[in-house]
C-alpha positions in Angstrom: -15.3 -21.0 68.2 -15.8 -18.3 65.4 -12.8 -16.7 63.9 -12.8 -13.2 62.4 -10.7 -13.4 59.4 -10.7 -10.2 58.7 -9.3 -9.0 61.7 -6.6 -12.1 61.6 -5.5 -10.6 58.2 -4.9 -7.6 59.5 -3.0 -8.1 62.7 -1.1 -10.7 60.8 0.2 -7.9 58.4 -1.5 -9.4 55.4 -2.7 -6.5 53.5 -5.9 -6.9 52.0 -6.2 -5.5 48.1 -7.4 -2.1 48.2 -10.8 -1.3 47.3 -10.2 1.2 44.8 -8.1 -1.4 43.0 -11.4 -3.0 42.4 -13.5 -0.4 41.5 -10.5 0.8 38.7 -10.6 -2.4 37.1 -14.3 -1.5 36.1 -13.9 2.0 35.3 -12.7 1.3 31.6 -16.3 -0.2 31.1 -17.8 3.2 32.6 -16.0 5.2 30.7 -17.1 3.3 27.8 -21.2 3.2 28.8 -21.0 7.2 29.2 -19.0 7.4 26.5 -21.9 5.9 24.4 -24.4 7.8 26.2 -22.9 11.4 26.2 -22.1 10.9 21.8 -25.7 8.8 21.1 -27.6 12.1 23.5 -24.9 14.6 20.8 -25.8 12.8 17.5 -28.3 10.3 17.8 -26.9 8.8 14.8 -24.6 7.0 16.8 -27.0 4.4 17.7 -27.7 3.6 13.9 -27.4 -0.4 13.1 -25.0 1.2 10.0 -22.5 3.3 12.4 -22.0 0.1 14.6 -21.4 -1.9 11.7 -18.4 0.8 10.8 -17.2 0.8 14.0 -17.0 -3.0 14.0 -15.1 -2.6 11.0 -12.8 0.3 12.2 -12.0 -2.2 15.4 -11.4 -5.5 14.2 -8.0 -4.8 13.4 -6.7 -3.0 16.3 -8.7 -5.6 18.4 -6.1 -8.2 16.8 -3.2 -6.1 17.0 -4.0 -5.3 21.3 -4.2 -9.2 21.4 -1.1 -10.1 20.5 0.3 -6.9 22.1 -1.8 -7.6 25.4 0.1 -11.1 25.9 3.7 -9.1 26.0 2.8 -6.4 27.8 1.4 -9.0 30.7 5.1 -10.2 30.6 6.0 -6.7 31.7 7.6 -6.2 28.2 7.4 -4.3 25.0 6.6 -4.7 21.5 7.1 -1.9 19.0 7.4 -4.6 16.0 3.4 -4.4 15.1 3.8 -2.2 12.1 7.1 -4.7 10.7 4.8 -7.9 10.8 1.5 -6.6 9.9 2.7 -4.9 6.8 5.8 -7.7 6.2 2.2 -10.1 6.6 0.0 -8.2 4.2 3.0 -7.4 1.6 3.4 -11.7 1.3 -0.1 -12.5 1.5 -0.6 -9.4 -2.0 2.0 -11.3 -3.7 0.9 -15.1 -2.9 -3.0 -14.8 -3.7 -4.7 -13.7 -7.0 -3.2 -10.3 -7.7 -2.3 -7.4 -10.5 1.6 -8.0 -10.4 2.0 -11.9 -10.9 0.4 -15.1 -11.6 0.5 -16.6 -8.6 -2.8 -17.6 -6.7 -2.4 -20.0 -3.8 -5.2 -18.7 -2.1 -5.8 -20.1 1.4 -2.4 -22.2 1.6 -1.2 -18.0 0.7 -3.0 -17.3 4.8 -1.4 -19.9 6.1 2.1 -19.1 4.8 1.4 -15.3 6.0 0.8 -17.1 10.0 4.3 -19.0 9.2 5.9 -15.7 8.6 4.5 -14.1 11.3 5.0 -16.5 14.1 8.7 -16.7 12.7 9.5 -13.4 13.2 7.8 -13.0 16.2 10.1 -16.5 17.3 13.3 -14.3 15.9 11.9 -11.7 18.2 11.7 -13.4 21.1 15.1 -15.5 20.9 17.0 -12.1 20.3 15.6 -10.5 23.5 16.0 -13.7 25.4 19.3 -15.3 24.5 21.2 -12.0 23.3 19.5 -10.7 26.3 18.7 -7.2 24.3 15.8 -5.6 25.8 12.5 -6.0 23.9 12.2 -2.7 23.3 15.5 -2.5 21.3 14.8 -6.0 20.1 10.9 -5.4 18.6 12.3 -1.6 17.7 15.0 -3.1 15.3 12.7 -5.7 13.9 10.0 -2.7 13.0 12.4 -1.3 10.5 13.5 -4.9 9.2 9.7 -5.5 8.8 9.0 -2.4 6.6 12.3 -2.4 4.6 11.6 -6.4 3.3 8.1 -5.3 2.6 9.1 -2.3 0.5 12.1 -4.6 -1.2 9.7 -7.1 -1.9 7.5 -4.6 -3.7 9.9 -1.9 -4.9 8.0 1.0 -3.3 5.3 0.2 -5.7 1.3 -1.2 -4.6 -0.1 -4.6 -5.4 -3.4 -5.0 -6.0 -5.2 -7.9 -4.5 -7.8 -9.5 -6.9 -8.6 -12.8 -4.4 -12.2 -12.7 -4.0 -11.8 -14.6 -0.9 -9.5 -12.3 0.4 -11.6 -9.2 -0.4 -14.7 -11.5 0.8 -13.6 -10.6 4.3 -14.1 -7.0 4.1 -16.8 -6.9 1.6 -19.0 -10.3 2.4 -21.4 -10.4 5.4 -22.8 -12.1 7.7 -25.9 -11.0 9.9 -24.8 -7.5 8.5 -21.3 -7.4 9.3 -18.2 -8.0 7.5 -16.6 -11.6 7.6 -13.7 -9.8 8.8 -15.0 -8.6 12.0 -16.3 -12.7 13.0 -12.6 -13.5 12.2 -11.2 -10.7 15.0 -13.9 -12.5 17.1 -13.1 -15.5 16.9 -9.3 -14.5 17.5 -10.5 -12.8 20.5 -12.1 -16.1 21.6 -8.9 -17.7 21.0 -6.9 -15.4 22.8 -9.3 -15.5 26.0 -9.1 -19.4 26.1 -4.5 -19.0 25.9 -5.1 -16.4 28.7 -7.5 -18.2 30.9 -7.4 -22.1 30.3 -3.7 -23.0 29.2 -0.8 -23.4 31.3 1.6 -20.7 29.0 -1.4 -17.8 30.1 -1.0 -18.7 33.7 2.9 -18.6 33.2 2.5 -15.1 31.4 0.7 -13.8 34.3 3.6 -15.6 36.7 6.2 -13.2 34.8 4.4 -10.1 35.0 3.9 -10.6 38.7 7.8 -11.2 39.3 10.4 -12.8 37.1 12.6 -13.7 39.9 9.7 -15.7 41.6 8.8 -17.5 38.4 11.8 -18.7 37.8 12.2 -19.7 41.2 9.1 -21.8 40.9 10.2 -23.7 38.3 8.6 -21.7 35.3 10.6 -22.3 32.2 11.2 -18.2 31.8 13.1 -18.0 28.5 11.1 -20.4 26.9 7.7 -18.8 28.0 9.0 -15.5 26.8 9.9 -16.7 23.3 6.3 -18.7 22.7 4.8 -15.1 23.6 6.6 -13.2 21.2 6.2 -16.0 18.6 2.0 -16.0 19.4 1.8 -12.2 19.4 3.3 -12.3 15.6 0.8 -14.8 14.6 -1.9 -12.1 15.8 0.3 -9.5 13.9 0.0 -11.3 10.8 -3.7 -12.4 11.3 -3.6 -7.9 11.5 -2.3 -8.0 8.1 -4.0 -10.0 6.6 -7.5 -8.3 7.6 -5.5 -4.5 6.6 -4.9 -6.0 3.4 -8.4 -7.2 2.8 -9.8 -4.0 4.1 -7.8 -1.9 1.6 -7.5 -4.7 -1.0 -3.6 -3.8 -1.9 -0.4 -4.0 -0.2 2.1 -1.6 0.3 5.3 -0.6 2.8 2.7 1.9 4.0 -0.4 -0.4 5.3 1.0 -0.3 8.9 1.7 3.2 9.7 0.4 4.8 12.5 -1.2 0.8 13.9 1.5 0.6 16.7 -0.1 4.0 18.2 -3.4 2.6 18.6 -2.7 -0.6 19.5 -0.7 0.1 22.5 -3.6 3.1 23.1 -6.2 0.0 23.4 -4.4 -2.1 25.4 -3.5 0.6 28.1 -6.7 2.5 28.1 -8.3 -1.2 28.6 -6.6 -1.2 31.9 -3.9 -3.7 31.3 -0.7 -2.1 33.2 3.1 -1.7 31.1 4.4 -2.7 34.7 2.7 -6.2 33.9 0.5 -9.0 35.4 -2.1 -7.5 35.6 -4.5 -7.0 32.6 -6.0 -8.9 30.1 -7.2 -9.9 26.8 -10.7 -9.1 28.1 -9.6 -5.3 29.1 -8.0 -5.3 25.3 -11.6 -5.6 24.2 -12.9 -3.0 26.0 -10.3 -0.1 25.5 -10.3 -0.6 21.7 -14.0 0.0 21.6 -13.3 3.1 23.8 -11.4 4.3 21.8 -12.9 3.5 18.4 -16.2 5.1 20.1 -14.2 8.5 21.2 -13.2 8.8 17.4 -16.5 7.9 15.5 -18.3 10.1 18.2 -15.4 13.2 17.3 -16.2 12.4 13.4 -19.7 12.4 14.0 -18.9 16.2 16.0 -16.8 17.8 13.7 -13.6 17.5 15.4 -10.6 17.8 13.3 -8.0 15.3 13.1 -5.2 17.0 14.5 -7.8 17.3 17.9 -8.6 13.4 17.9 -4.9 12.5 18.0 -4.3 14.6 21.1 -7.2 12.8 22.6 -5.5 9.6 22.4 -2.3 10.9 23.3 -4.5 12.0 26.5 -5.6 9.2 27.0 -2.6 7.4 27.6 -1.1 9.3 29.5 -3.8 9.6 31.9 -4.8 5.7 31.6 -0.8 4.8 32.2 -1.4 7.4 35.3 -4.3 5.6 36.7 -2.9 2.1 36.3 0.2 2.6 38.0 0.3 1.5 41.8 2.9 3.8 42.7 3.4 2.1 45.9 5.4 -0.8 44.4 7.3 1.4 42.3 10.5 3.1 44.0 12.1 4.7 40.7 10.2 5.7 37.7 12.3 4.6 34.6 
């Protein structure tokens, strides 16, 4: 005898996932195909082999940034300490590799120090919000400022230059026409897909975004989970740094102004909702190259600055708006 499924699912109260649920979670890729379409049609300079090369370059650090960021916000939390770690990051890294200010020149073993940092204050991060029980948005907040004020101490408001050739290698070498820097955001990308996908801490990321309360009840080790996210998203920040310091070739309290806006911009315009569990590393990709798209496609237009940061502002808010099922929300916070 043949059973209907369908209908069993629905006289059994089971509520099958909505349809437009499924179509939303492939609109950021439209948005990004006519995106492409509507600018190359404007400017058909767009489509140049040179433009995408800059627009590979103008992503790569974002793209690292939104990972790291991605994996918190899948938690259902926040992380406002980007700009603290990537600038504390490429402030250490000026200062450990060949530069103008001191003799010191440890080169790669001056990368790996830089992760060290990173992962420890995104560890300090995590154990604040999880045994002090401050909320992460306090928590990361409070460890912005930290972030920046150590860098500028560290330098004493002034720049140093960074004279490492391999260093600047991964902003000025190339490979198959593109910047070393850009195979290294890849290949963090990869990284990250592999955590999210294939590891046991992605699927238990996902777990807490769905529903503390139930993760915990199924035997998911919530505090520590939490604290090995915070810690791998400021190895990301740092990786961040690392590429902004390349990319400008200096370091200064300054490098990580205005990176927090974009990164959170990339991850939510990706589709990967604040409410958590449900998102992605994958989505990351996608809304930072909407995004860096919209703004070459505005430069290559004419529009002023001051337009192109209302964009993104507009974005937000309509991405947040779209991402939202309101049905499993009774009180907006």
């Amino acid at each position: 005898m043949s059973l209907d499924t369908s209908a069993s699912a629905t006289d059994s109260g089971a509520t099958p996932r909505p349809r437009r649920w499924r179509i939303a979670s492939w609109a950021p890729v439209i948005v990004l195909v006519a995106l492409c379409i509507i600018i190359g049609l404007i400017n058909p300079n767009f489509f140049s082999f040179g433009n995408f090369v800059r627009m590979s370059q103008t992503a790569m650090i974002p793209l690292v940034l939104g990972l790291g960021a991605t994996f918190i916000i899948l938690m259902g939390s926040i992380d406002l300490s980007v700009e603290g770690i990537l600038t504390l990051g490429a402030v250490i890294l000026s200062m450990l590799v060949l530069n103008g200010a001191n003799a010191n020149d440890l080169g790669i073993f001056g990368i790996f120090i830089v992760l060290a940092v990173g992962a420890s204050v995104g560890f300090i991060n995590g154990v604040i919000h999880v045994r002090l029980k401050v909320p992460s948005f306090m928590t990361t907040l409070g460890v912005w400022f930290i972030g920046v004020g150590v860098a500028n101490a560290l330098l004493g408001g002034m720049a140093t230059r960074i004279n490492s050739p391999m260093i600047r290698g991964l902003a000025i070498d190339r490979f198959l026409g593109f910047p070393w820097g850009v195979w290294l955001a890849l290949l963090c990308f990869v990284i990250a897909l592999v955590i999210q996908n294939y590891t046991r801490l992605g699927r238990y990321i996902y777990a807490l975004g769905g529903g503390e309360e139930l993760a915990e009840l199924s035997g998911i080790p919530v505090g520590r989970v939490r604290i090995m996210t915070f810690t791998l998203a400021g190895i990301f920040y740092a990786v961040g740094g690392i590429l902004a310091a390349a990319q400008l070739g200096l370091g200064n309290a300054q490098i990580g102004n205005g990176r927090l806006f974009t990164t959170i911009t990339a991850v939510v315009v990706g589709g990967t909702a604040l409410t958590g569990g449900r998102g992605g590393v994958h989505q990351t990709l996608i809304g930072v190259l909407i995004v860096v798209v919209l703004n070459n496609g505005m430069v290559l237009m004419g529009v002023k600055p001051s337009v192109q940061i209302g964009v993104q502002g507009l974005m937000i808010i309509a991405a947040v708006a779209l991402s939202i099922d309101r049905k499993l929300i009774r009180i907006v916070k």
